[in-house]
N, C-alpha and C positions, 0 to 999 in steps of 0.2 A: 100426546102424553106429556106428562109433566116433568121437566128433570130434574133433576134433582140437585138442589143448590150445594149441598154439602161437595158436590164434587169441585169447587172450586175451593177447596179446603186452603191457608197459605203453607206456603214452604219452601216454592220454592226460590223465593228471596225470603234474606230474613228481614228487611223492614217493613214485608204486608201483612199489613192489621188492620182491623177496623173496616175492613170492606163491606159495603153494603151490598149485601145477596139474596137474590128474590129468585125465584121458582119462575123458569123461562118455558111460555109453552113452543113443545113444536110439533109440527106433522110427523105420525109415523112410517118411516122410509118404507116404499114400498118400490119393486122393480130395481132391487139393486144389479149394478154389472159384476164380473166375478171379482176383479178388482176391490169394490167394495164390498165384496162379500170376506173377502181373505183378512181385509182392513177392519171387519168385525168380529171376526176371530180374533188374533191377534189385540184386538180390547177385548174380548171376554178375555182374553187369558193373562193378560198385565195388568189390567185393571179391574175386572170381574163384568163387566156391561159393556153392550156395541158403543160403537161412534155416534156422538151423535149425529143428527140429520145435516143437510149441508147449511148453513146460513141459518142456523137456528141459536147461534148465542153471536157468533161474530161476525157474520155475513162476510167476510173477507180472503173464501176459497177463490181460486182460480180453476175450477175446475173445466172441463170444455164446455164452454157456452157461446161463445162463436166460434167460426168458421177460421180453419187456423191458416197464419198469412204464408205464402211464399220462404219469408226471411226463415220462418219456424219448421216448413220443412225443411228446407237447404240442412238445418243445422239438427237435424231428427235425433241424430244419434251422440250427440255432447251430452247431452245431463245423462246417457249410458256411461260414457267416458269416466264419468264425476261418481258416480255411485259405486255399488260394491265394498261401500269402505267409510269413515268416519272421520273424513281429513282435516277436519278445523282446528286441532289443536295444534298438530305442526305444518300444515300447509299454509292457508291461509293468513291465520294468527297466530304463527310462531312467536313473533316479537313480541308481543303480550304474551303468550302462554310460556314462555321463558323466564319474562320477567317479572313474572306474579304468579310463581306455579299453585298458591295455594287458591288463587283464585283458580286460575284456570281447571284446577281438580272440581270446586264447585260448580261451576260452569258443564265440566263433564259428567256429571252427578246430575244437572240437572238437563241435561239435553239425553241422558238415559228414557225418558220418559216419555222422548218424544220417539219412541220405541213406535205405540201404537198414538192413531189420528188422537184419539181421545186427549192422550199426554200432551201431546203438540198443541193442541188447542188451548188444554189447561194453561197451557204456561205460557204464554202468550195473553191470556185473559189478567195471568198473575204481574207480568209483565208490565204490563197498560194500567191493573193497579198500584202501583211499587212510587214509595212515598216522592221519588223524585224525579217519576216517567213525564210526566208534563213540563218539567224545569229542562231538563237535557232536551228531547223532543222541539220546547220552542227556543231555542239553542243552538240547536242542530239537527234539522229535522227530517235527514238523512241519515240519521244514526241507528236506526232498527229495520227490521224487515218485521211487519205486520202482517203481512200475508204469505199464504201458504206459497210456498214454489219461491227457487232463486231468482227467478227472472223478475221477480217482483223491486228487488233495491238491488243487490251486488251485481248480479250479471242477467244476463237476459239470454238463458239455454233454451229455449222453447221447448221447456216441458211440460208443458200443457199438453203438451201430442203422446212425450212418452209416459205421461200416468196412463191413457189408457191400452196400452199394452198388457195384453191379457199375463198375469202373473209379474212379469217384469217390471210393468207399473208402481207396483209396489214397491218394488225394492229401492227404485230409483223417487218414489215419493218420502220412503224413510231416509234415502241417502240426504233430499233436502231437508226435511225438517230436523235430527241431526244437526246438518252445516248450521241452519238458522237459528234453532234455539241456541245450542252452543253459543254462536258470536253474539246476539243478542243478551244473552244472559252474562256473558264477562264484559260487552261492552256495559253493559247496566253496571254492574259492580264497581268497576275500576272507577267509574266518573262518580258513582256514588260516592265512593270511598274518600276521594278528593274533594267531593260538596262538602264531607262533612269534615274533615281532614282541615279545609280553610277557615272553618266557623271553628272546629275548636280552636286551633293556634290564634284566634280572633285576626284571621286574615281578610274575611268577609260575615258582614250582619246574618245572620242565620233569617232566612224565609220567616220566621213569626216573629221574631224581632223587626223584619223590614214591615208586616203587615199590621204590626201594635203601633208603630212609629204613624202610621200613614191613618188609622184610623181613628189616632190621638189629634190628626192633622184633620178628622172631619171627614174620610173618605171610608170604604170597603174594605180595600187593601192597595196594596202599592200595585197592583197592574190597573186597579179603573184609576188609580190617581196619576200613572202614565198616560193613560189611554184620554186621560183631561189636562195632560199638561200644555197643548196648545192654543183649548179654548180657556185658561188660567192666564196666559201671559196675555190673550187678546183685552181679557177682564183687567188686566192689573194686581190679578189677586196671586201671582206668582212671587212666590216668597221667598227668601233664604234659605228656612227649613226645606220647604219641597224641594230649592236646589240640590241643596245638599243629598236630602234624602232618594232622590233620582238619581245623581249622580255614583252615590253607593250603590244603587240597585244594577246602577249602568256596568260596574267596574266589578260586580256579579256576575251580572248576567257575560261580560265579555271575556272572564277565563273562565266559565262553564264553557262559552263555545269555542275556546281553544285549545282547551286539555280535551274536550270529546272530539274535534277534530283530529288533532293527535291519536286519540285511542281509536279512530273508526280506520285513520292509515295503519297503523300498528297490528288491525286484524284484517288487514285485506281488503278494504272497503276505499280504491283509492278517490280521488276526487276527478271528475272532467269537466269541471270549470262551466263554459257555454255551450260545450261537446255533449253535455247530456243530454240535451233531448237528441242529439242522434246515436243514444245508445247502444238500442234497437238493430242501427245498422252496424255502426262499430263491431259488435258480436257478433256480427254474421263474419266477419273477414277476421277477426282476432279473437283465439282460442278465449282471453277473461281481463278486457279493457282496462277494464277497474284494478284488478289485480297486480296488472303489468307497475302500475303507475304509484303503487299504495309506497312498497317500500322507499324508492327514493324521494315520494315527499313526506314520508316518517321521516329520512333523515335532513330534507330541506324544513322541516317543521323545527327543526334542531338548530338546524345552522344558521337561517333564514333571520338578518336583524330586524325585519320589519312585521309587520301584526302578518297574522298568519289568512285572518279576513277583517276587515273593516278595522273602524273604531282605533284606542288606542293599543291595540295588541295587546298578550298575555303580557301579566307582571313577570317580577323577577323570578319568584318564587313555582309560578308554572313549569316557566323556562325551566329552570333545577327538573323539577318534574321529571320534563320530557327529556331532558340529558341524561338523568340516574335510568330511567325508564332500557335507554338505547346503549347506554355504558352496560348495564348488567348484562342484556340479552347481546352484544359482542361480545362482552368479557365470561360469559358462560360457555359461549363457541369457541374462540380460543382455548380457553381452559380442556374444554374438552379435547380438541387436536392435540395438545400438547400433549397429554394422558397418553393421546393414541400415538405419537410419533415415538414416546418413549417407552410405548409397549411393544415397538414393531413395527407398527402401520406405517403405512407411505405418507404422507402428508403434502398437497400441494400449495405454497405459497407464490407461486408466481402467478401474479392477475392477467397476465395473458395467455396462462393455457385454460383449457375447458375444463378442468378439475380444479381449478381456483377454490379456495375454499373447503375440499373434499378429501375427506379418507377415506383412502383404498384400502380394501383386505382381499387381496386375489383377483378374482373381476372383478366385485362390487365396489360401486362408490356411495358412500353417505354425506349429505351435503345437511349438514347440522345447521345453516344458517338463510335457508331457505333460499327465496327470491332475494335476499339483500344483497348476494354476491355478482348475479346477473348485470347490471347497470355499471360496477364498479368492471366485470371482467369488460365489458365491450366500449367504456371508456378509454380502458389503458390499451386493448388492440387497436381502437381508431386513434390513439394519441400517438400511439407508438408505430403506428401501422406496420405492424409487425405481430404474429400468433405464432405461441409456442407449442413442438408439436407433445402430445400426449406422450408417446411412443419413446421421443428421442430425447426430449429436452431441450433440441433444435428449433431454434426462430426462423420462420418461413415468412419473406416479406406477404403483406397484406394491404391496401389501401382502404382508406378512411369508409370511403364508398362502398366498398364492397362487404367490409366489416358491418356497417351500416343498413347491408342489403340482406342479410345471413340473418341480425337481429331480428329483424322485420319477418322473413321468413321462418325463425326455430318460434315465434308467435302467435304465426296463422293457424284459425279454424279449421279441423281436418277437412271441408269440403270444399273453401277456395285453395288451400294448398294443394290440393291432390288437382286440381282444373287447371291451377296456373303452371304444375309439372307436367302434362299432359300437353297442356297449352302448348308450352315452351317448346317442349321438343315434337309437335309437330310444325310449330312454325320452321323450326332449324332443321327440320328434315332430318333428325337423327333418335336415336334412344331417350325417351322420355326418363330422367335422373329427379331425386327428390334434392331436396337443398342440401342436402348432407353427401350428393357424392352416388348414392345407390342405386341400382337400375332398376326400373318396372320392365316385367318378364314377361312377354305376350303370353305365359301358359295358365293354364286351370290353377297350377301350384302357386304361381305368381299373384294370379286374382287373389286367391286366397290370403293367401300372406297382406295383401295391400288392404282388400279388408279387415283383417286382424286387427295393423299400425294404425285405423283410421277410425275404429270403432270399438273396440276391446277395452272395458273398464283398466285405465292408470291401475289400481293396485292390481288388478288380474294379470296384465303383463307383467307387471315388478313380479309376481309372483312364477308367473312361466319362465320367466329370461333367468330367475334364480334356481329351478328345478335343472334350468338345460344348461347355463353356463357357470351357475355359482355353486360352491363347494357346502359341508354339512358344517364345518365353521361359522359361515356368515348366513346359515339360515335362521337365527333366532332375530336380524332384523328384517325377517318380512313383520315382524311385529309390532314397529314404532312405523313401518309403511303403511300400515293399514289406515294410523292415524294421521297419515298425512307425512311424514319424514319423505326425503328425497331418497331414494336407495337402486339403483341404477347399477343392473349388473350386464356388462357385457366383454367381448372381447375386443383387443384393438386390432386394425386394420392388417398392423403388420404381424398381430399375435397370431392372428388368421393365417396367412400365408404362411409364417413358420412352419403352424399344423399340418397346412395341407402339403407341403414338402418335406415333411418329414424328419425337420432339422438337417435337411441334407446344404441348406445352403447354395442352392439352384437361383441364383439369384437373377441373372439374366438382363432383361429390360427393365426391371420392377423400380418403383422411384427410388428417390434416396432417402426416403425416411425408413423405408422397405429395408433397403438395402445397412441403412444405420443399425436398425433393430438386428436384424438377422446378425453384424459383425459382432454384435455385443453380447451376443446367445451366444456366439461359436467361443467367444474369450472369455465366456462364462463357464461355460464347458470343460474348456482346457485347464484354467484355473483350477475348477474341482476333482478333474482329473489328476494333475499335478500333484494335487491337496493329498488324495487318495494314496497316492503310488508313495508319498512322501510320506505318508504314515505308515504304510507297510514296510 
């Protein structure tokens, strides 16, 4: 059957026009699994016609077509973990979605679409025509995810295994395309907006200006007249102009790829150097590699006085860029704490407790500043070697090491963590504890729960731990959690024990942070007792 071109209408960037569209034939599907049959539903009903066939306009599905490796089972159930939910605008690329909310609203406007396969394809096809997808791309050509599934550029969840999961496939295929349109579509923006941002302030020759210049010079355009600048000097027939005129193109083409570098760290997309090609394995033992690494070289992209890769590094004027860039999306998180310390909320500014960065409202914490706080809090514990506690406000010494070793650990992928806590305490012959302190419970109820911690989609826990431990106050942020916000609601260790004594202050063997918590209940207590009797 024939498809129909009109479906690649533009929109969803606004500088595609003028694309050349022709009527693609393809086979019609036949023997669909139930997965793809849910998946043609879902396009009739968003877009009024099924998906099309696999590989019939972009040939760039991942769908199972071999045999899937070891590393992809071990890690089956991550891209469940990731789905349920629509996390790119404040998980991933908070920093960008902060600091360009209007982009970032586009962006969610257009990753709407990738609702059903159909959308997701569309815009991806819109994508690849978008007047400056070839400029960024040989730029930085790690900048987009082109194909279906995360494991394809950000991280590698071996979901190739969970699409075909009868029904749940689905869920967790929309969970990717979502993530990917999203970030593709505002990293396209933001680097657009700065292409043309430098040509108008006449910061850089505009692409048809560079390609008038070069075929005044007797050439195509300025890239075959690069692609001849070495058989030109062998000739002699290298000239002033063409220096010149290369040299502009050079000092182009070199802060496109270090404002889009900046913007791929900025949404989550970090860099691994010669560590990339063992990505693959990396994501088998750490929960999202990429991830971990993105924020603080956003801010080493900052700090950093030398070229960010090659060449003469970004001008000055980049540089401002990426400062206003990381100044706003701080100074919007701030601004916000402050709102909330002066509404009431607790506010923790000390970078050696685990609430760095976060307001409390009861149990929950919301950590408005993403991943950026992470590296800053386990800096200052291993400088200081010293961690303050949640509970007390009491500093509990720590060493550099060990600080070092908990990082490493609150990072791992649920299926080497759970091996290496299993591991551990049968080598030590004792209770197998997770890195945080908790016992694994040889019972039916145990298993269960461990399953839960190690498979249970991110927002579906935010969701449960808020129904059992959070109040009807701080229920209207499972809202911003869906889209990725931190919101983390539980009780603390020594809050626990209180409950379970009754406030009777049985305090007995229990440590001294136990024991700090509990004196501060009892003189809380008495205080509003006092308060009480004193009014009457």
């Amino acid at each position: 059957e024939a498809v129909d071109p009109e479906m690649f209408a533009p929109g969803l960037f606004p500088d595609v026009g003028g694309v050349s569209r022709q009527a693609v034939t393809a086979p019609k599907p036949s023997g669909l699994s139930m997965n793809e049959n849910i998946e043609n539903w879902i396009s009739r009903k968003l877009t009024g016609s099924d998906v099309l066939p696999e590989g019939s306009v972009l040939g760039e599905s991942e769908r199972i077509r071999k045999g899937a490796g070891p590393l992809e089972i071990a890690n089956l159930f991550r891209p469940i973990m990731t789905s349920f939910d629509h996390g790119s605008p404040f998980r991933t690329a908070i920093a960008a979605t902060i600091a360009h909310p209007l982009r970032g609203f586009d962006a969610f406007r257009t990753s709407m679409r990738a609702l059903s396969t159909r959308g997701a394809r569309q815009a991806e096809f819109d994508l690849k025509s978008a007047a400056h997808f070839d400029e960024i791309t040989r730029a930085e050509p790690d900048m987009f995810t082109t194909a279906r599934g995360q494991q394809q550029a950000d991280e590698y969840y071996g979901s190739r295994i969970a699409h075909k999961i009868p029904g749940l496939g689905v869920l967790v295929r929309m969970s990717e395309d979502l993530f990917n349109t999203y970030n593709n579509a505002l990293r396209y923006s933001l680097t657009a907006d700065k292409i043309e941002m430098f040509e108008q302030f006449g910061h850089h020759l505009s692409r048809m200006k560079l390609d008038e210049s070069a075929k005044a010079l007797g050439f195509e355009d300025v890239t075959t007249l690069r692609k001849s600048a070495k058989t030109l000097k062998e000739e002699g027939k290298f000239t002033p102009e063409i220096a010149d005129l290369l040299n502009a193109e050079s000092a182009r083409f070199q802060d496109i790829k270090q404002w889009a570098i900046f913007v791929k760290h900025s949404t989550g997309r970090g860099g691994l150097g010669s560590l990339r090609k063992y990505n693959r394995v990396l994501a088998f033992d750490l929960f999202a590699p990429r991830w971990i690494l993105a924020h603080p070289q956003m801010i080493w992209d900052v700090l950093n006085p030398k070229p960010l890769v090659g060449g003469a590094g970004p001008s000055a004027l980049v540089r401002k860029q990426m400062a206003k860039d990381l100044t706003v999306y701080v100074g919007v998180g701030a601004t916000i704490m402050g709102l909330a310390a002066a509404g009431g909320a607790r506010v923790e500014t000390d970078p050696k407790s685990s609430n760095f960065g976060m307001i409390q409202l009861g149990n929950t914490r919301v950590n408005i500043f993403g991943a950026l706080t992470t590296p800053i809090r386990y800096f200052a514990q291993m400088q200081g070697e010293a961690r303050t506690n949640v509970d007390t406000g009491a500093e509990s010494p720590k060493g550099a090491m060990s600080t070092a070793w908990r990082l490493f650990r609150s990072k791992q992928a649920p299926g080497p963590s759970l091996a290496l806590d299993l591991g551990t305490g049968f080598v030590r012959g004792n209770q197998p504890k997770d890195f945080m302190g908790r016992p694994y419970e040889a019972t039916p109820e145990g298993a269960l729960n461990q399953a839960y911690r190690h498979t249970a989609p991110l927002f579906v826990g935010d969701v449960v731990d808020q129904v059992r431990k959070g109040s009807a106050e701080t229920a209207p942020l499972m809202a911003p959690a869906f889209f990725g916000m931190t919101v983390n609601t539980y009780e603390a260790e020594a809050q626990k024990y209180w409950v379970s004594v009754g406030g009777t202050g049985q305090l007995r063997d229990q440590p001294d942070y136990v024991k700090a918590f509990v004196t501060k209940a009892l003189q809380r207590q008495r205080r509003q007792a006092n308060d009480r009797e004193a009014r009457r």
